[in-house]
C-alpha positions, 0 to 999 in steps of 0.5 A: 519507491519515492514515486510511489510516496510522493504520488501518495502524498500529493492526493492526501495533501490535494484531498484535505486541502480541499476540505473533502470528506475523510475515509469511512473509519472502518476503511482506514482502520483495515488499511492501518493493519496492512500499512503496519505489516508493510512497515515492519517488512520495510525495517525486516529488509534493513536487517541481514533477513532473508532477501529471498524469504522478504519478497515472498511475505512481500507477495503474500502483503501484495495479494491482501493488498490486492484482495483489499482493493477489489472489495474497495471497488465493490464497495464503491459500485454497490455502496452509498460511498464519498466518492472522492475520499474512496478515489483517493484511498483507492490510489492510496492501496494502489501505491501501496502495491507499487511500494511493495511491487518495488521492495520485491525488486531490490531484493532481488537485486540485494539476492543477486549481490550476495550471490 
């Protein structure tokens, strides 16, 4: 998980300090809404839920992820995109992904415990 945040971290940090362009608002409005549901999946994980039922809605958030990322690809073979802001945010969903990928394997972990 720190990986994946510091992977995350290390490009915005690269992209702005380079002055790039920021992310189309329409793109980083729909991530904020996936972000947000991957955070309250987070606190979710810090309470007595589930382990089990954790790691399913962590598979459900992973495929939007993944549906949101195909179309991010889309948009950058057929639309007139920066570049370099789309590559970045792309790394971004991406890491997101593994975030989650991550969170689904300490559950499993945590369900094993528990047994």
């Amino acid at each position: 998980m720190y990986y994946c945040l510091k992977r995350m971290g290390e490009s915005c940090r690269e992209h702005v300090g380079n002055n790039f362009s920021p992310v189309p608002s329409e793109y980083a409005n729909e991530f904020l809404v996936l972000r947000n549901e991957m955070m309250r999946l987070y606190l979710r994980s810090l309470d007595s839920a589930s382990a089990s039922q954790i790691r399913n809605d962590a598979a459900v958030l992973q495929s939007s992820l993944s549906d949101y990322r195909k179309r991010i690809i889309h948009d950058i073979q057929t639309c007139q995109l920066n570049i370099e802001a789309m590559t970045v945010f792309l790394s971004i969903v991406q890491e997101s992904q593994e975030l989650l990928s991550a969170l689904r394997h300490l559950m499993r972990g945590e369900g094993k415990i528990g047994e």
